[in-house]
PyMOL Python script that loads the backbone (N, CA, C, O; Angstrom):
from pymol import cmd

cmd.read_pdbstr("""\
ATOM      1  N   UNK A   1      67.450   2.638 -73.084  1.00  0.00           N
ATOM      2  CA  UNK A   1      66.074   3.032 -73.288  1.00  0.00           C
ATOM      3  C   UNK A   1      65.570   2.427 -74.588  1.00  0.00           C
ATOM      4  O   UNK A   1      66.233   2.336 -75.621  1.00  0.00           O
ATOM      5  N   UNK A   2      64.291   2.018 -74.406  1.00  0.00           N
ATOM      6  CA  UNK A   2      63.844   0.864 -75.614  1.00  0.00           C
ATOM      7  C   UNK A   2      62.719   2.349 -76.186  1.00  0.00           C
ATOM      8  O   UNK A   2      62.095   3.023 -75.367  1.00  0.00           O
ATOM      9  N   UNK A   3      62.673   2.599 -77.663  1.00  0.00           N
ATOM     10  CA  UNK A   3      61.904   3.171 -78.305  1.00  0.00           C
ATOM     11  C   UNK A   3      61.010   2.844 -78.775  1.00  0.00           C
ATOM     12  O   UNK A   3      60.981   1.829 -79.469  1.00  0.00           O
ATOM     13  N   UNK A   4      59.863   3.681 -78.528  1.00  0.00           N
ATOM     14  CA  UNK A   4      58.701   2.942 -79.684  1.00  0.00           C
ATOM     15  C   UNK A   4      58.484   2.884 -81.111  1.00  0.00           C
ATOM     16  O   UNK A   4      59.142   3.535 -81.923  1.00  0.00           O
ATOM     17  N   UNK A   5      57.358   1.929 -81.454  1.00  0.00           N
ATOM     18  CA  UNK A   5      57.776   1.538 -83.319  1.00  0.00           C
ATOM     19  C   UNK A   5      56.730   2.743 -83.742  1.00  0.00           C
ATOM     20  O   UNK A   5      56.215   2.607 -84.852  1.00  0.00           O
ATOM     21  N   UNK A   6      56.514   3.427 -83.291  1.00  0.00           N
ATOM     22  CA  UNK A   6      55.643   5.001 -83.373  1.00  0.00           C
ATOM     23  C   UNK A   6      56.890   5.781 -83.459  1.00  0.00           C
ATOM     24  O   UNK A   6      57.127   6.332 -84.535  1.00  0.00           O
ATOM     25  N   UNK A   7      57.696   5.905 -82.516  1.00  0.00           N
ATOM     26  CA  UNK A   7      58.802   7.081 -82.872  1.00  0.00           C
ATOM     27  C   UNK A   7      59.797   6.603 -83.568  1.00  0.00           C
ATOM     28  O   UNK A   7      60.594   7.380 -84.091  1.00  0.00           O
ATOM     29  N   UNK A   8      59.901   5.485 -83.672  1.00  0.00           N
ATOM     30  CA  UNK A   8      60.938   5.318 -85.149  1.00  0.00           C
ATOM     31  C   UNK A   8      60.264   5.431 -86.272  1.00  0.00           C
ATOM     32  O   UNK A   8      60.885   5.780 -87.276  1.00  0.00           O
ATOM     33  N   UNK A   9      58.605   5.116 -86.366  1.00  0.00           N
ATOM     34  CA  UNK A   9      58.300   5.010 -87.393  1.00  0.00           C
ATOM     35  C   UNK A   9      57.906   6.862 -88.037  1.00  0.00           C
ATOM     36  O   UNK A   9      57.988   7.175 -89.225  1.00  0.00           O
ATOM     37  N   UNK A  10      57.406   8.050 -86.648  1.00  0.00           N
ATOM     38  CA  UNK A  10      57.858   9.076 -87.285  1.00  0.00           C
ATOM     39  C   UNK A  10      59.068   9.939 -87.822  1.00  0.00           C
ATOM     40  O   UNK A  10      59.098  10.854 -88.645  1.00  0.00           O
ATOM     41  N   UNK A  11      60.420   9.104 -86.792  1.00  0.00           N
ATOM     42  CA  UNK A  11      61.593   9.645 -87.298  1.00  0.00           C
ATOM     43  C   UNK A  11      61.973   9.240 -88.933  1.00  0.00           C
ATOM     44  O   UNK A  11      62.638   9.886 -89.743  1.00  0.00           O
ATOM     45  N   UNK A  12      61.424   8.180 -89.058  1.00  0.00           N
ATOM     46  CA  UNK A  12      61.805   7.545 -90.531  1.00  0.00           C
ATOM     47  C   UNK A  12      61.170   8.191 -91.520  1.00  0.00           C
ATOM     48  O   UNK A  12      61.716   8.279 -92.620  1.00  0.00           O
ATOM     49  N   UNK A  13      59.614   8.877 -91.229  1.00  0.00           N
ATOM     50  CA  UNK A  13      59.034   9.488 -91.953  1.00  0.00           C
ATOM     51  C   UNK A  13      59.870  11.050 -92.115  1.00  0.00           C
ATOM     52  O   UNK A  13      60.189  11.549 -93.194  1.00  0.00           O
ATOM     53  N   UNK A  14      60.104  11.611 -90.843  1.00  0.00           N
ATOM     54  CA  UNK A  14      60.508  12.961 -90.896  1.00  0.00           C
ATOM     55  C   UNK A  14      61.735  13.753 -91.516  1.00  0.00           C
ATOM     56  O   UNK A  14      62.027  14.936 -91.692  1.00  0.00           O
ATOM     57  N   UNK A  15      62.386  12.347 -91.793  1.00  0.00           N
ATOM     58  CA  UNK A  15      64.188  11.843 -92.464  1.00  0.00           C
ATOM     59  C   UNK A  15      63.113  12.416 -93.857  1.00  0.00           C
ATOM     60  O   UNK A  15      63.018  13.545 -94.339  1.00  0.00           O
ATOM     61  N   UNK A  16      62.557  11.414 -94.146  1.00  0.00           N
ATOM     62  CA  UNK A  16      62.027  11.051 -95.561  1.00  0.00           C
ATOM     63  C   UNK A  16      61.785  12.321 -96.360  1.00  0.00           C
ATOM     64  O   UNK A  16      62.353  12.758 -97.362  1.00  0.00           O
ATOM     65  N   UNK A  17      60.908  12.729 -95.724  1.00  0.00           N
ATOM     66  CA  UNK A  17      60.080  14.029 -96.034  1.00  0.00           C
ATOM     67  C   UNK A  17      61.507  15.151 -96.090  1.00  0.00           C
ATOM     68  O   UNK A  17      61.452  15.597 -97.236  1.00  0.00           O
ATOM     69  N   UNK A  18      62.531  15.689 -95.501  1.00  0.00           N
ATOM     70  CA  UNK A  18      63.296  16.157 -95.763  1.00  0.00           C
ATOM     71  C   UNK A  18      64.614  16.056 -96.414  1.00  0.00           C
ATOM     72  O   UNK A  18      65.535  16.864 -96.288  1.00  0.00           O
ATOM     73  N   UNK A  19      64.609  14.522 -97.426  1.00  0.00           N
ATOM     74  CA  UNK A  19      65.196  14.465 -98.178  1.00  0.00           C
ATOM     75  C   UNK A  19      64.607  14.904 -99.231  1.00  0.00           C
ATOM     76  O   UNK A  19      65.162  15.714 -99.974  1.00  0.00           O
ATOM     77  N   UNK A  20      63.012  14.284 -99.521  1.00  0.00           N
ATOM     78  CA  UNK A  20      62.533  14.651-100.580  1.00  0.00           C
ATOM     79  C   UNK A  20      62.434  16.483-100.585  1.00  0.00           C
ATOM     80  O   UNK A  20      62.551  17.231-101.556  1.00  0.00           O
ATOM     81  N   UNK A  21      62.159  16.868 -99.013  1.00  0.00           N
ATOM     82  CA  UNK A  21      61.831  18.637 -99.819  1.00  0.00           C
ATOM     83  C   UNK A  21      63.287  19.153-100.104  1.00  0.00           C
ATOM     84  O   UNK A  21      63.373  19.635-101.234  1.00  0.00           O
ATOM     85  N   UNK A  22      64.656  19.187 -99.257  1.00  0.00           N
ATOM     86  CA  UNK A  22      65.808  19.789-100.281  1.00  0.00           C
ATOM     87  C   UNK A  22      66.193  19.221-101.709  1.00  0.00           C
ATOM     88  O   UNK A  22      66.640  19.900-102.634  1.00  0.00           O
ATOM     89  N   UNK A  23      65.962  17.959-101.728  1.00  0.00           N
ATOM     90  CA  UNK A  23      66.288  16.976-102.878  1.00  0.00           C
ATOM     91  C   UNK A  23      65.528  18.262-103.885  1.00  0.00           C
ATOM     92  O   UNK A  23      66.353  19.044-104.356  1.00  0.00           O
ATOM     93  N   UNK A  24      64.000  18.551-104.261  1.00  0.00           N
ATOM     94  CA  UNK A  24      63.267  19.068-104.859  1.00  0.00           C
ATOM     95  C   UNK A  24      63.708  20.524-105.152  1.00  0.00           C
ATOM     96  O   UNK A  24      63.780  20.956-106.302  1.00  0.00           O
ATOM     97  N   UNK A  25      64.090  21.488-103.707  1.00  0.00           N
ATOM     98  CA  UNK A  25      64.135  22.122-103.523  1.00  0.00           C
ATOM     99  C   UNK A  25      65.816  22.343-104.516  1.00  0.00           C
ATOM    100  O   UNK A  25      65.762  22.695-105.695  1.00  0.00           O
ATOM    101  N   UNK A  26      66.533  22.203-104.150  1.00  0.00           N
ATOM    102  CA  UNK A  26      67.919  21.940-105.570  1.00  0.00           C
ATOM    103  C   UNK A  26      67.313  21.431-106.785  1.00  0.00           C
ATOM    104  O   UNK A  26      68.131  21.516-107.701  1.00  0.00           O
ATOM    105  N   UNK A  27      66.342  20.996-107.118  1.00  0.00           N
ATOM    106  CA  UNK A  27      66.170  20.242-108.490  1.00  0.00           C
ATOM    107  C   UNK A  27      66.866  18.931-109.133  1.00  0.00           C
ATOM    108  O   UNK A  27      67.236  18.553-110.245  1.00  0.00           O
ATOM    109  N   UNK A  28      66.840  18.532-108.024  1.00  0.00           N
ATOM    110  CA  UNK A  28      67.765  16.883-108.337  1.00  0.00           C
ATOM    111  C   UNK A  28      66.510  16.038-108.397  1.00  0.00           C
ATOM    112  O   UNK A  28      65.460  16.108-107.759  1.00  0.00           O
ATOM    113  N   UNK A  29      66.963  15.148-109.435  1.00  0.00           N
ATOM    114  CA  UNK A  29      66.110  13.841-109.591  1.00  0.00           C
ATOM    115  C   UNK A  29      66.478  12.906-109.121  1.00  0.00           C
ATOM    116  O   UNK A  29      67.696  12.827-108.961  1.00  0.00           O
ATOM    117  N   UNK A  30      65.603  11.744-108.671  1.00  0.00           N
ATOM    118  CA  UNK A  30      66.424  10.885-107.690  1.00  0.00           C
ATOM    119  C   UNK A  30      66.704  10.155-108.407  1.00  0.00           C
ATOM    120  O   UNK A  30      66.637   9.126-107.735  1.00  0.00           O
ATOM    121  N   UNK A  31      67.020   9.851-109.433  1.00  0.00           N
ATOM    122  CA  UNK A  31      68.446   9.415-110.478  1.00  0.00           C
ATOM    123  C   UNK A  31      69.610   9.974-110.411  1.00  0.00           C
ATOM    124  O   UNK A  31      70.575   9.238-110.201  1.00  0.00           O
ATOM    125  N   UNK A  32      69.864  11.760-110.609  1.00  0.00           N
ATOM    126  CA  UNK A  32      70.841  12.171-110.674  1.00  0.00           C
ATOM    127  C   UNK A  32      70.987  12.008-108.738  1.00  0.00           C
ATOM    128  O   UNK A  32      72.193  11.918-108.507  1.00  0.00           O
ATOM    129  N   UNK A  33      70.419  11.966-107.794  1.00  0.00           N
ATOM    130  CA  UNK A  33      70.996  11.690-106.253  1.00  0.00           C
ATOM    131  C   UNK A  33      71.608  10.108-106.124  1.00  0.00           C
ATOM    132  O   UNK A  33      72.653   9.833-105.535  1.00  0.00           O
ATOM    133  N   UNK A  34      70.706   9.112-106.819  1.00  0.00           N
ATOM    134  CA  UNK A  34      71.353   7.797-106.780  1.00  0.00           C
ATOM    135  C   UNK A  34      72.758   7.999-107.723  1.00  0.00           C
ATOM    136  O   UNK A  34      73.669   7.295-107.287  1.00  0.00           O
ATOM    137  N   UNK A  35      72.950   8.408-108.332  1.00  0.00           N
ATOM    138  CA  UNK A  35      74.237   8.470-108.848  1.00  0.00           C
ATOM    139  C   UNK A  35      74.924   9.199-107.921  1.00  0.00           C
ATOM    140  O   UNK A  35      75.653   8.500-107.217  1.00  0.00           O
ATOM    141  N   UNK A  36      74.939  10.415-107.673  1.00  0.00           N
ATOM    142  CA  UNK A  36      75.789  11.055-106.783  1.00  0.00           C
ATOM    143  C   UNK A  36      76.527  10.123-105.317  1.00  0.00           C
ATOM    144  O   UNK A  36      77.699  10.172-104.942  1.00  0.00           O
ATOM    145  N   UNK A  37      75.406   9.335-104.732  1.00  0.00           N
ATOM    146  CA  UNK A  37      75.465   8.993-103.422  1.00  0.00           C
ATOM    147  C   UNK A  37      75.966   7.425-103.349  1.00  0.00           C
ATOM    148  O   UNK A  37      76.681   6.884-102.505  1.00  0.00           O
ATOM    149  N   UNK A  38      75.310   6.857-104.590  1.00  0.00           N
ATOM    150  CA  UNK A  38      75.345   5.106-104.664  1.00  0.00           C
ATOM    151  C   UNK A  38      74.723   4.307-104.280  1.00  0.00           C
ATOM    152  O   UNK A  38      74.895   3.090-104.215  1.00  0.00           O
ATOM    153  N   UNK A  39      73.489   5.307-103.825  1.00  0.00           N
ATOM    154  CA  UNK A  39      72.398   4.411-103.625  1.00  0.00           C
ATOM    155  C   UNK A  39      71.337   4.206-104.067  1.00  0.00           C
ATOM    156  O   UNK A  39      70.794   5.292-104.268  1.00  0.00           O
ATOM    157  N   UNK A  40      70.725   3.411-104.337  1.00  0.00           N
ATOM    158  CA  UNK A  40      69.573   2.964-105.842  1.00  0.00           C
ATOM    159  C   UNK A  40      68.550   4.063-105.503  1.00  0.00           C
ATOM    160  O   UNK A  40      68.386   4.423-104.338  1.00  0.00           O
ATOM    161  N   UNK A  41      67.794   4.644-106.637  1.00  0.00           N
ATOM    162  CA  UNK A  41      66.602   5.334-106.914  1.00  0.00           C
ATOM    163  C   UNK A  41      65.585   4.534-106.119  1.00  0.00           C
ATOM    164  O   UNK A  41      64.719   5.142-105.489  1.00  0.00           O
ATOM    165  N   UNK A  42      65.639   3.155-106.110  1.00  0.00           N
ATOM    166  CA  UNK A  42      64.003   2.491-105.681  1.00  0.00           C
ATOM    167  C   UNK A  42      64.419   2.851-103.871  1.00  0.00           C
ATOM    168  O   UNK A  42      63.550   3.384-103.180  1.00  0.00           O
ATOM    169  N   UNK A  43      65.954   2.455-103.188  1.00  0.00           N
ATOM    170  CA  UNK A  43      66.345   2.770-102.067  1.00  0.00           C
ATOM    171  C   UNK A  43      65.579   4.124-101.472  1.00  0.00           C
ATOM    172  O   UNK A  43      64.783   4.237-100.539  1.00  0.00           O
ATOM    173  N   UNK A  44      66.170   5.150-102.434  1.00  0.00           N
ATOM    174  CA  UNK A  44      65.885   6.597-101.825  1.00  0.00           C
ATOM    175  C   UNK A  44      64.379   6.565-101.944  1.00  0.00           C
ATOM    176  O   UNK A  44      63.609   6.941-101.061  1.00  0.00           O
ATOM    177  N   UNK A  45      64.122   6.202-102.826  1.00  0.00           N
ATOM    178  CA  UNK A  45      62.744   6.688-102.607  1.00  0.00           C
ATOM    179  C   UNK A  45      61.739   5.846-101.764  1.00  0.00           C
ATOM    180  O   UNK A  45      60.560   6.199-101.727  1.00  0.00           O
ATOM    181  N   UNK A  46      62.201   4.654-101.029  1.00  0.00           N
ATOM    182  CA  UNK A  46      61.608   4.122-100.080  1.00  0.00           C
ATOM    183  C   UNK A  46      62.258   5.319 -98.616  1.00  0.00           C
ATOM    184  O   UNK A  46      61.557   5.958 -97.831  1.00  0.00           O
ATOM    185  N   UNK A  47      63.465   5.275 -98.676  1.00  0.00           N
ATOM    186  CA  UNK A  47      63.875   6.450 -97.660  1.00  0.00           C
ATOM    187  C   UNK A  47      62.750   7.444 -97.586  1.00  0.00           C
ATOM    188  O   UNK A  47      62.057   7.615 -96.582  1.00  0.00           O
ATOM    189  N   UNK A  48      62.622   8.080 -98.714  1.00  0.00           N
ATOM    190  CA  UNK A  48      62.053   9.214 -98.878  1.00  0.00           C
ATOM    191  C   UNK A  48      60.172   9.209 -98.406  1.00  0.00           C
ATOM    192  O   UNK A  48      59.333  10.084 -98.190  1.00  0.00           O
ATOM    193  N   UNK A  49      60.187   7.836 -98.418  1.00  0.00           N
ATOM    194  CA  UNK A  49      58.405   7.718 -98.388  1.00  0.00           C
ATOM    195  C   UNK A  49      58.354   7.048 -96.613  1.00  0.00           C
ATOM    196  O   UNK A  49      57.415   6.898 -95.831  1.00  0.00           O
ATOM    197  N   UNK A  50      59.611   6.814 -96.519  1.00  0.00           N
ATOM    198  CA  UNK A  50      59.361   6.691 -94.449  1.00  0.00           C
ATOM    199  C   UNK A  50      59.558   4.915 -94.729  1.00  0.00           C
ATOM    200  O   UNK A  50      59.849   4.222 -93.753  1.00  0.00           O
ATOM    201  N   UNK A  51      59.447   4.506 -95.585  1.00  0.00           N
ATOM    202  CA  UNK A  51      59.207   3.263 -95.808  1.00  0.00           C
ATOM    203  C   UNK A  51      60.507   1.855 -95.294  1.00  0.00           C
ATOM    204  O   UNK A  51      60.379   0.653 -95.059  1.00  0.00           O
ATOM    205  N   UNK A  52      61.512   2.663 -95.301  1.00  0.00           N
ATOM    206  CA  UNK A  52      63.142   1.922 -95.118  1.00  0.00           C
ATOM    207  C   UNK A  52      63.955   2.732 -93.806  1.00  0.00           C
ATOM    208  O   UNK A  52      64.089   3.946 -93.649  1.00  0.00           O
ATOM    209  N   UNK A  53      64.381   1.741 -93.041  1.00  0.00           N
ATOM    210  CA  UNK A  53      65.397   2.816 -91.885  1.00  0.00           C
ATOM    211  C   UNK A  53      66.662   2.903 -92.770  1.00  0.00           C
ATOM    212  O   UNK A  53      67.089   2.050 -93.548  1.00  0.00           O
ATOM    213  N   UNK A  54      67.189   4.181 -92.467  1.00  0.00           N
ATOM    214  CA  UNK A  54      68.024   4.600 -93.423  1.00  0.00           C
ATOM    215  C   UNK A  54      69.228   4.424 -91.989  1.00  0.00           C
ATOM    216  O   UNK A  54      69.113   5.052 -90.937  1.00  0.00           O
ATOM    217  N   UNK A  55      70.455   3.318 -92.330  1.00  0.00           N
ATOM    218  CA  UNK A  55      71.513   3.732 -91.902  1.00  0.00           C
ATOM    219  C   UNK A  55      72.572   5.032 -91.846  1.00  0.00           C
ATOM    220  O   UNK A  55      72.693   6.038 -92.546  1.00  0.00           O
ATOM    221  N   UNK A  56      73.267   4.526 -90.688  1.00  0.00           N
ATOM    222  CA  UNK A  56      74.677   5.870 -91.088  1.00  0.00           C
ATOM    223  C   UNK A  56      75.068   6.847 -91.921  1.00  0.00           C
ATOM    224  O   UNK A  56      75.005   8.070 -92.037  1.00  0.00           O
ATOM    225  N   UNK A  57      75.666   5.510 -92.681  1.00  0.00           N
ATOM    226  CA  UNK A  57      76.718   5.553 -93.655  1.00  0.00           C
ATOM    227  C   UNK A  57      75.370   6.244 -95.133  1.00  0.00           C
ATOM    228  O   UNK A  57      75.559   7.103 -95.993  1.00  0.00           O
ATOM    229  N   UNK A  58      74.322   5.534 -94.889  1.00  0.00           N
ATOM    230  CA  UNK A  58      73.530   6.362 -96.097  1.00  0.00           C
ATOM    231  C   UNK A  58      72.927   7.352 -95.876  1.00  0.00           C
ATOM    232  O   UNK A  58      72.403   7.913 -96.838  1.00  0.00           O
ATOM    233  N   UNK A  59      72.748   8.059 -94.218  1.00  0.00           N
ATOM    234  CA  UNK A  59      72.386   9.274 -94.204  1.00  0.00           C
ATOM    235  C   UNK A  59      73.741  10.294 -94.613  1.00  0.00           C
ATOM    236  O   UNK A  59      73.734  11.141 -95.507  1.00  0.00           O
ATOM    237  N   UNK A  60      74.578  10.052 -93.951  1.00  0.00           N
ATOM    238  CA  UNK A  60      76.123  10.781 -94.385  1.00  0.00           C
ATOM    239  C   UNK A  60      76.035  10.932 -95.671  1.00  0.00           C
ATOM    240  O   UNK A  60      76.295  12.093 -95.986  1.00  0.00           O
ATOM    241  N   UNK A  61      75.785  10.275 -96.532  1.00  0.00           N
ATOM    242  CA  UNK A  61      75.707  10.374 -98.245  1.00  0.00           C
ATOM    243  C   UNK A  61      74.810  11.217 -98.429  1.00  0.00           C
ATOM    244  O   UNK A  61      74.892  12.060 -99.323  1.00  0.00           O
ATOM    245  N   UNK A  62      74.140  11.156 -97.885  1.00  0.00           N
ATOM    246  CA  UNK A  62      72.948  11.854 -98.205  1.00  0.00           C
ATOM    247  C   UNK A  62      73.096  13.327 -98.002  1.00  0.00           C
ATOM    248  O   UNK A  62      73.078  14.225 -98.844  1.00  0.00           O
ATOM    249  N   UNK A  63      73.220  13.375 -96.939  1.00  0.00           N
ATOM    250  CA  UNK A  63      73.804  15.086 -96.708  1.00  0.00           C
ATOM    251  C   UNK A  63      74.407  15.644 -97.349  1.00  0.00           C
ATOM    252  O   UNK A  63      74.344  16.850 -97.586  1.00  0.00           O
ATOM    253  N   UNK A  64      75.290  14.677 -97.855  1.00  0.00           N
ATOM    254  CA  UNK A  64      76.792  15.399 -98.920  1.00  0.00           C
ATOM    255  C   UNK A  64      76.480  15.630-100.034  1.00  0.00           C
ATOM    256  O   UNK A  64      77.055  16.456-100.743  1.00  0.00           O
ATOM    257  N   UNK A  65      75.567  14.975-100.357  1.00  0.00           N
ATOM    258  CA  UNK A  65      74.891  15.026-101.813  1.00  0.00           C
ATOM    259  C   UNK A  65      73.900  16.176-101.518  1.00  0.00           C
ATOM    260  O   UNK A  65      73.391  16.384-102.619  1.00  0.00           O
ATOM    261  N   UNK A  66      73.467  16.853-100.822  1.00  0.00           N
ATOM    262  CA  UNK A  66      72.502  17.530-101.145  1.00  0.00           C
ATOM    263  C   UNK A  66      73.108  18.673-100.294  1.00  0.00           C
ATOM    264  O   UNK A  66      72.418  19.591 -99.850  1.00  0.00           O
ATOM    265  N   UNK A  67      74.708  18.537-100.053  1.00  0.00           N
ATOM    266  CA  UNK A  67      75.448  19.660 -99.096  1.00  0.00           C
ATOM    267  C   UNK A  67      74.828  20.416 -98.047  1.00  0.00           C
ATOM    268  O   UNK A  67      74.889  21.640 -97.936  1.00  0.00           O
ATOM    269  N   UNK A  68      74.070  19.416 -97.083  1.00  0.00           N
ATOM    270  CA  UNK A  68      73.062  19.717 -95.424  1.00  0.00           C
ATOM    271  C   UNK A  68      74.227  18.931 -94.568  1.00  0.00           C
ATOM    272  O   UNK A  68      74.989  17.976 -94.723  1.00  0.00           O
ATOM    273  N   UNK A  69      73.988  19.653 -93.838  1.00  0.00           N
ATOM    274  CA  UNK A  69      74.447  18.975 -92.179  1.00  0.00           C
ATOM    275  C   UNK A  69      73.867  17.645 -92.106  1.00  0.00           C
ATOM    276  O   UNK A  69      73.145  17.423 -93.078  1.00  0.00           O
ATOM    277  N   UNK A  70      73.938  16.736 -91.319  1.00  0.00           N
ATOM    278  CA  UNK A  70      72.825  15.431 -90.801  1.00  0.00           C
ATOM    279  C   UNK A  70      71.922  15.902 -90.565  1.00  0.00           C
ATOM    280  O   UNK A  70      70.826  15.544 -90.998  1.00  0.00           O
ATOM    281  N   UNK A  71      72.147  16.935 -89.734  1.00  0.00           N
ATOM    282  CA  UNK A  71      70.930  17.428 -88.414  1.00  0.00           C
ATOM    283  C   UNK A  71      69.521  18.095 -89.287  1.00  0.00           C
ATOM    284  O   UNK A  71      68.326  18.111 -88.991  1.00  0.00           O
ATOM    285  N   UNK A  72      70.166  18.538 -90.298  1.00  0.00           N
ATOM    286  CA  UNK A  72      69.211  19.263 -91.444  1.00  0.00           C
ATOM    287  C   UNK A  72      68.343  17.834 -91.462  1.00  0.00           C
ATOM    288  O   UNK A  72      67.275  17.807 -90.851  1.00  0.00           O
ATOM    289  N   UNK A  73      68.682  16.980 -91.971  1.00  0.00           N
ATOM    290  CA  UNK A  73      67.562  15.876 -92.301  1.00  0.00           C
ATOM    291  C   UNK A  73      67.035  14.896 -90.999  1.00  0.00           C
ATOM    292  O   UNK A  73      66.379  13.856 -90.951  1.00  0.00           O
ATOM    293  N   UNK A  74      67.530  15.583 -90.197  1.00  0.00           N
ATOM    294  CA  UNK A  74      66.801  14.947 -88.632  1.00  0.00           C
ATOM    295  C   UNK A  74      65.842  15.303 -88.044  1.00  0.00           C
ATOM    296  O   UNK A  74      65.195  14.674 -87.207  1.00  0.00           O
ATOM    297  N   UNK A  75      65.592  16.893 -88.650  1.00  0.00           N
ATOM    298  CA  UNK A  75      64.725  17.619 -87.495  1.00  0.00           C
ATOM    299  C   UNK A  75      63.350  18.030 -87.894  1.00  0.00           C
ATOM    300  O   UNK A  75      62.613  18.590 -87.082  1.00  0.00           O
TER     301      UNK A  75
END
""", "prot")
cmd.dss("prot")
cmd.show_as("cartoon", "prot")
cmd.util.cbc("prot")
cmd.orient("prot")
């Protein structure tokens, strides 16, 4: 099944938006998350603005760093 660049482009947003609200919601700066995870501040915060598809391996980081399930930042 081929997806549209509408529903990737809201899944990418909906990722985004729920990194930034637990990220906030703990009080992490996305300095102290790029350190935690290893992935650059300018990275996350393109993640965070819908702007970048966020692979695997950097959603997995991501979770761990902010101790959520995946599914937490999927839905």
């Amino acid at each position: 099944m081929c997806y549209s660049t509408h529903l990737l482009r809201h899944l990418r947003q909906t990722i985004g938006q729920n990194i930034h609200r637990l990220r906030v919601q703990q009080k992490l700066t996305l300095s102290k998350l790029a350190r935690t995870t290893g992935i650059s501040e300018r990275l996350l915060d393109h993640y965070e603005l819908g702007k970048n598809e966020i692979n695997l391996m950097a959603l997995l980081r991501i979770a761990c760093a902010l101790k959520v399930e995946v599914s937490a930042l999927l839905q």
